[in-house]
C-alpha positions in Angstrom: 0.0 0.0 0.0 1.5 3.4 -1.0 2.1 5.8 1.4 -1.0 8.3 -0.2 -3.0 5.8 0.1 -2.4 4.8 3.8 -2.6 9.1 4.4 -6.6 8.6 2.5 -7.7 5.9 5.5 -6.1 8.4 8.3 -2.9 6.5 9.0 0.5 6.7 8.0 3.2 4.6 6.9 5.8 3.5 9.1 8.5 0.6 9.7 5.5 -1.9 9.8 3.8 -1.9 6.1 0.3 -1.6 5.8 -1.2 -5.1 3.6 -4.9 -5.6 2.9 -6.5 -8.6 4.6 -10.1 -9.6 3.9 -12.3 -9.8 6.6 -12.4 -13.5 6.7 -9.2 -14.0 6.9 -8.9 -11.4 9.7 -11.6 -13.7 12.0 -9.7 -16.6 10.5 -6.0 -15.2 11.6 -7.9 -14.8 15.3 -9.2 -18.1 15.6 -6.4 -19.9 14.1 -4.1 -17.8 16.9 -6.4 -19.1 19.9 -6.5 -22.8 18.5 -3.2 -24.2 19.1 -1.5 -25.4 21.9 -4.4 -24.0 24.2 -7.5 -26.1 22.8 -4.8 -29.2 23.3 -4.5 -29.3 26.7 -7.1 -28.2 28.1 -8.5 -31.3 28.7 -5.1 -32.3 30.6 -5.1 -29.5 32.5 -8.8 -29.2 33.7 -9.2 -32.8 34.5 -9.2 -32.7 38.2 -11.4 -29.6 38.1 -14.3 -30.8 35.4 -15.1 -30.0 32.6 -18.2 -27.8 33.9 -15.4 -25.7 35.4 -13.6 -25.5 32.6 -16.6 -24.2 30.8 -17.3 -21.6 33.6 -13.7 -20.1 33.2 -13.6 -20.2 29.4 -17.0 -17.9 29.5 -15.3 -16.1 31.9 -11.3 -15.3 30.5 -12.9 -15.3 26.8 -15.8 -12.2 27.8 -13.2 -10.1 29.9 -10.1 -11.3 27.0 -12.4 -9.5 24.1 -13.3 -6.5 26.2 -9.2 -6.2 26.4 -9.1 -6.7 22.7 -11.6 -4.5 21.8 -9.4 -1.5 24.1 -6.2 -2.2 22.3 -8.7 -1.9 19.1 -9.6 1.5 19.8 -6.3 2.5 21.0 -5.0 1.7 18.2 -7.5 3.4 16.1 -7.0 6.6 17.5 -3.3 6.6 16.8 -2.2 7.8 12.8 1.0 5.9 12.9 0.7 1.8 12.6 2.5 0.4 15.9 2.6 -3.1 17.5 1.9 -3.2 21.4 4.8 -2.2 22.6 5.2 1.1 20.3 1.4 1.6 21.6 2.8 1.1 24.9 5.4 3.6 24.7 3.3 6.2 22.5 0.8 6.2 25.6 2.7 5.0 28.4 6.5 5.7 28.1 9.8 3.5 27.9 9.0 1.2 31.0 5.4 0.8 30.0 6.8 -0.7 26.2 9.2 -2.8 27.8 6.0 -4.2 29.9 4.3 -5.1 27.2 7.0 -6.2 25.2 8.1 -8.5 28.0 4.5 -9.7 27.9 4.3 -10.5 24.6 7.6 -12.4 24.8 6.9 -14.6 27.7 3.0 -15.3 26.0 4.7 -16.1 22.5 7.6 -18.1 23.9 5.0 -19.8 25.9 2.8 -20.6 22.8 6.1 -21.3 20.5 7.5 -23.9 23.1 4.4 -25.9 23.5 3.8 -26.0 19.7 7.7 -27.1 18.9 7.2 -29.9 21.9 3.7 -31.1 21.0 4.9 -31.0 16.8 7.8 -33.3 18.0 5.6 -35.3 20.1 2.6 -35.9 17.4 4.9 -36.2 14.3 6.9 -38.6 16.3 4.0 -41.0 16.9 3.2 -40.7 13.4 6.6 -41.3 11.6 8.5 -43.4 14.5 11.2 -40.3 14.2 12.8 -38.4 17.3 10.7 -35.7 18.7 13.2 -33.5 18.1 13.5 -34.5 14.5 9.8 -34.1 14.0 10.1 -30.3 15.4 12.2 -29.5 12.5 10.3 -30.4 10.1 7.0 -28.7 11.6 9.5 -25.4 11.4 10.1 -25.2 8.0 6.6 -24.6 6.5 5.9 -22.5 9.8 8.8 -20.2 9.5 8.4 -20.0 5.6 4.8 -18.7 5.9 6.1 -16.2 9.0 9.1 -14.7 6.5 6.6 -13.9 3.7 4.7 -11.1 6.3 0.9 -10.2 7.2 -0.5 -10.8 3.3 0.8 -14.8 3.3 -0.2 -15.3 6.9 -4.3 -14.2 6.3 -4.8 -16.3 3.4 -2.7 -19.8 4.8 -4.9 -19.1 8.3 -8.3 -18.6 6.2 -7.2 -21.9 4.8 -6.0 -24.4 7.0 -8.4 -23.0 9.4 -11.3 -23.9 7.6 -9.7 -27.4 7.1 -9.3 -27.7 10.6 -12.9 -26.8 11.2 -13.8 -29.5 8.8 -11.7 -32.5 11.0 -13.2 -31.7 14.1 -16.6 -31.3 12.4 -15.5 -34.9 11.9 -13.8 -35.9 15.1 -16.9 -34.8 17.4 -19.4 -36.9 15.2 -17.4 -40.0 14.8 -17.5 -39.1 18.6 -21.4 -39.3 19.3 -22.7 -41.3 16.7 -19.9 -43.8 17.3 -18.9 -45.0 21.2 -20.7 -42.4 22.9 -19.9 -39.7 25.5 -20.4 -40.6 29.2 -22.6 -37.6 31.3 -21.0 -39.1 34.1 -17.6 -38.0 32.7 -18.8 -34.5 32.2 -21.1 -34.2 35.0 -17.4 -34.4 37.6 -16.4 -31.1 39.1 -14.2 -29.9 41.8 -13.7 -25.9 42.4 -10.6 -27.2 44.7 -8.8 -27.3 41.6 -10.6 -24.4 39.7 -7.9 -21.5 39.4 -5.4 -23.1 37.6 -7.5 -23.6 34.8 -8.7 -20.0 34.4 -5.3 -19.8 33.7 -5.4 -22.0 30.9 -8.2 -20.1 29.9 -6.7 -16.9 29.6 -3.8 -18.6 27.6 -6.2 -20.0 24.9 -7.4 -16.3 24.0 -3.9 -15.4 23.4 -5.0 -12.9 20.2 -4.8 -9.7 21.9 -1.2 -9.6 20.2 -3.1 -9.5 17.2 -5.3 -6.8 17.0 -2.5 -4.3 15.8 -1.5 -6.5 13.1 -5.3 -6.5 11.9 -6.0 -2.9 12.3 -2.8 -2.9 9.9 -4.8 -4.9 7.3 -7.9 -3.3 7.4 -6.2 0.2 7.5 -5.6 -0.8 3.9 -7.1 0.3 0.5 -9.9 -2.3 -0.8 -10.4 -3.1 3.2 -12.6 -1.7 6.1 -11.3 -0.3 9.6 -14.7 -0.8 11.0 -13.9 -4.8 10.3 -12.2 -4.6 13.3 -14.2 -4.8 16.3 -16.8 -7.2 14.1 -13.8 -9.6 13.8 -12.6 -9.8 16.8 -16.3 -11.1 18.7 -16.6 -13.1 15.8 -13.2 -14.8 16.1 -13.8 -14.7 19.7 -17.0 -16.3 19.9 -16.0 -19.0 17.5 -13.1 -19.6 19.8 -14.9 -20.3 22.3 -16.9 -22.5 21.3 -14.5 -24.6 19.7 -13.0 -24.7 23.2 -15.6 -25.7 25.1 -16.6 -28.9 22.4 -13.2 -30.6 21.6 -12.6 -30.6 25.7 -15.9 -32.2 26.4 -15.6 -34.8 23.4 -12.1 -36.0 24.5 -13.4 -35.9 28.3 -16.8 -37.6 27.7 -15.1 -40.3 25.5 -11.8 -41.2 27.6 -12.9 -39.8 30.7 -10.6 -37.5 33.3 -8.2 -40.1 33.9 -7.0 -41.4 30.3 -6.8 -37.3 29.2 -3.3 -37.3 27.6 -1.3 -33.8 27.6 -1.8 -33.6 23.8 -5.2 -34.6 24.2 -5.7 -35.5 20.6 -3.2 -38.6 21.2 -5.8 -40.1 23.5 -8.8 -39.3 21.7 -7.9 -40.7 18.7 -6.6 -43.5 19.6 -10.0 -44.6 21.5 -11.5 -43.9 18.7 -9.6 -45.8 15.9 -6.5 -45.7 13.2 -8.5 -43.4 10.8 -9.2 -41.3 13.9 -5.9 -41.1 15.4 -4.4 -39.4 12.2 -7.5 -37.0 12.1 -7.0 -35.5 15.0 -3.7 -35.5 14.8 -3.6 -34.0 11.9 -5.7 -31.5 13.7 -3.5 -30.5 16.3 -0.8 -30.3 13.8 -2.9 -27.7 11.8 -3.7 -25.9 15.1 -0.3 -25.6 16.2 0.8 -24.4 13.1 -2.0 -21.7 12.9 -1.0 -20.3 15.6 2.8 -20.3 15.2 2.0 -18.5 12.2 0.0 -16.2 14.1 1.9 -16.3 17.1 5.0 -15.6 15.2 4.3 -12.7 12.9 3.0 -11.2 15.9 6.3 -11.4 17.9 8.4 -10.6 15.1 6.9 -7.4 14.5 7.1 -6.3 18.3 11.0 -7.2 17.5 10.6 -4.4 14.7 8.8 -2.1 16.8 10.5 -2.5 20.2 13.9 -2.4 18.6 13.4 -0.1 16.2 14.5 -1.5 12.9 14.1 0.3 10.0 11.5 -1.8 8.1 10.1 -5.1 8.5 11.3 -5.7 5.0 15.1 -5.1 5.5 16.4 -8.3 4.8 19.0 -8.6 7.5 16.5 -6.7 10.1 14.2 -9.6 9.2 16.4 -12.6 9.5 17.7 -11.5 13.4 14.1 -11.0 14.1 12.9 -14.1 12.6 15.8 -16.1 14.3 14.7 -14.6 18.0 10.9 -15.6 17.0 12.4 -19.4 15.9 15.8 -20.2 18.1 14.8 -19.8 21.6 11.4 -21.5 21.4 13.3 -24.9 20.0 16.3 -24.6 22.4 14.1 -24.5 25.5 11.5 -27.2 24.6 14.1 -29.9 24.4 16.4 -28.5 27.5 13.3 -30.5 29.7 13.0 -27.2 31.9 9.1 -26.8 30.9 6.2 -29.4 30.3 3.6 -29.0 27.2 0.8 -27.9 29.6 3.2 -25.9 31.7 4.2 -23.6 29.2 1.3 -22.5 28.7 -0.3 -22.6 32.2 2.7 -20.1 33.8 2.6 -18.0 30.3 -1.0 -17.7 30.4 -0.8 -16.4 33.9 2.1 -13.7 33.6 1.3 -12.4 30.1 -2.3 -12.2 31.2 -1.9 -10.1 33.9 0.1 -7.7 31.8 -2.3 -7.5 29.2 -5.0 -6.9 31.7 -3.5 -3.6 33.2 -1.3 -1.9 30.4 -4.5 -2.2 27.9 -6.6 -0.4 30.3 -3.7 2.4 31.0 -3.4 2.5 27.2 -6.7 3.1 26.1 -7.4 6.1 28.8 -4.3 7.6 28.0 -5.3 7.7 24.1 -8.6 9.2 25.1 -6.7 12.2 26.5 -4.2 12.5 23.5 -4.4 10.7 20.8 -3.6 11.7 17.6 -6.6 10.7 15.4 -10.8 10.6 15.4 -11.4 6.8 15.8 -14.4 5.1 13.7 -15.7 3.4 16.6 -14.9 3.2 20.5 -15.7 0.7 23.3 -18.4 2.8 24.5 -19.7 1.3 27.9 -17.2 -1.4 28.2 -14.5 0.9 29.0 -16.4 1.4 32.9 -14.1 2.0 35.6 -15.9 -1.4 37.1 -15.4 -3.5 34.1 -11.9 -2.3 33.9 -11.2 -3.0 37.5 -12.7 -6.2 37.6 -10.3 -7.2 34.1 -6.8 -6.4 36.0 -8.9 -8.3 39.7 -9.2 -11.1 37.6 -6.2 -11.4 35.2 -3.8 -10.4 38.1 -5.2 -12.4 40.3 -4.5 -15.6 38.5 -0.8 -14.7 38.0 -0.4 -14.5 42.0 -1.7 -18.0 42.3 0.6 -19.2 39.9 3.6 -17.8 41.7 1.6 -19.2 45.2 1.6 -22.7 42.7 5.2 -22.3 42.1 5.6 -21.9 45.5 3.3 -25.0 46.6 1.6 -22.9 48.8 -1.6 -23.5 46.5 -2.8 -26.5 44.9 -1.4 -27.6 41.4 -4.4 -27.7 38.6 -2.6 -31.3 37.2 
């Protein structure tokens, strides 16, 4: 998009380049960024809890996650020069507020990167009878390809693979029903002993705030529409969610609590047959490499922003950032310091609480001094209450992580 053009829509170029994404592929880059390592361990990690506890807390993280969304959305709409979080963060907030949210969106991505290169290794290993590690590598290559090719490549391969994935758990969940059943008494189970390490989990699985600069980027451009924006991100999040709340209760009603694997398509495929086991495997390879993609672009912009290279599209600028989005992630799966569903359970909680508060500060700030008219605004849901009970609830399940940690509180799993 030329820079004329970008001046027409309000906005102005900068170091991040303004692409076109549909709308489509703008829900579909959403809900391919929340299904990944999240949706596959959930079960695992809510299975002394329940799954109607689980459901409780994903109605719960998902409302309050979007109402953080949609702040960063009009934060970012009333500010002419495209930045990622953490230029938004210093714009608004100053130098220690960007390295706050860059430090958030770090320990989040790392989080989501780590679990994806471990569960990769894991599934492709079942499948080929090659080393975990081995298997890792080769889920890389078409991730990082897709990643170097920017915002344009990543919309259209998430529109697609997403709507595959849709299609296999379609799939899965009937084969499910129709087939050996789901047990009530398996979904009926609950204990609230074990309840706040999940909403944890649940606030890890609605990772996409990260996004919602990148889209505002795409629909900033010519043949797009900015007011796409808050529409895509309740759709993506609704769809989310409810993708969330079935695979969980199809892999728990089949297997029950105490067969949940980490990766929870492993079990539930295997209970339900050959043809099944590759499905939904195949599955949680799509989802993981979704959100990489997601995941990844995401982080490696921040690099650009935070860092403040010179374009996203310098080729040397863009090889160091995409070796910090791709190197650390592999290094520290296979060092054994983290598990699958404890990657995302400790990232979940620290990133969370970050993108609780600085989202709030952000938005007020850009109310005062922003430097554009926005299209829309959050209207009622920017309430002193709703924004104090978002940072209660986010920052709250960070300090029982770190009581957790401690062993002071009860483990989820």
């Amino acid at each position: 998009m030329s820079e004329s053009t970008a001046r027409q829509q309000g906005f102005e170029e900068s170091a991040l380049r303004i692409e076109p994404l549909s709308y489509m592929e703008g829900v579909a880059m959403i809900v391919g960024a929340n299904i990944g390592a999240g949706i596959l361990g959930l079960a695992y990690g809510a299975r002394k809890a329940g799954w109607p506890v689980l459901v409780f807390f994903l109605i719960l993280a998902g409302v309050f996650t979007t109402i953080s969304m949609l702040y960063v959305a009009e934060t970012t709409l009333r500010t002419r020069k495209p930045l990622q979080l953490s230029g938004l963060a210093e714009r608004y907030l100053g130098q220690f507020g960007s390295w706050l949210m860059f430090a958030s969106v770090v320990i989040n991505s790392l989080g989501c990167l780590i679990a994806y290169t471990n569960g990769s290794g894991r599934i492709l290993s079942s499948f080929l009878g090659i080393p975990p590690a081995v298997g890792s590598l080769l889920f890389f290559i078409p991730a990082v390809i897709v990643i170097w090719f920017g915002l344009r490549a990543t919309g259209v391969s998430e529109k697609i693979i997403t709507s595959g994935m849709g299609a296999m758990v379609t799939m899965l969940i009937v084969a499910t029903i129709v087939g050996p059943g789901i047990n009530p008494e398996y979904l009926k189970f609950s204990n609230w002993y074990y309840a706040i390490p999940v909403f944890s989990l649940a606030i890890f699985c609605y990772i996409s705030q990260y996004l919602v600069p990148e889209l505002a980027r795409g629909f900033a451009a010519k043949g797009s529409n900015i007011l796409w924006l808050p529409k895509a991100i309740v759709t993506g999040m609704v769809t989310t969610g409810l993708l969330l709340t079935i695979v969980p209760m199809a892999a728990i009603g089949l297997t029950g609590p105490d067969k949940v694997t980490q990766v929870v398509t492993i079990a539930w495929g295997e209970a339900l047959g050959q043809w099944a086991f590759f499905t939904a495997n195949a599955f949680a390879l799509c989802a993981m490499m979704t959100s990489f993609w997601a995941v990844g672009e995401t982080m490696l912009t921040n690099i650009v922003d935070r860092f403040k290279f010179p374009s996203e599209w310098d080729i040397k600028y863009r090889l160091i950032a995409l070796a910090l989005v791709a190197v650390p992630p592999f290094l520290i799966a296979y060092s054994g310091l983290v598990s699958f569903v404890g990657a995302i359970y400790f990232a979940g909680a620290f990133a969370g609480a970050i993108m609780s508060f600085v989202p709030v500060m952000m938005i007020n700030k850009a109310r005062k001094v922003g430097d554009r008219e926005p299209e829309w605004t959050c209207g009622w849901l920017a309430h002193p209450l709703i924004q104090g009970t978002l940072i209660f609830l986010f920052c709250g399940a960070a300090l029982y992580a770190i009581l957790d940690a401690l062993k002071i509180l009860p483990h989820g799993w």
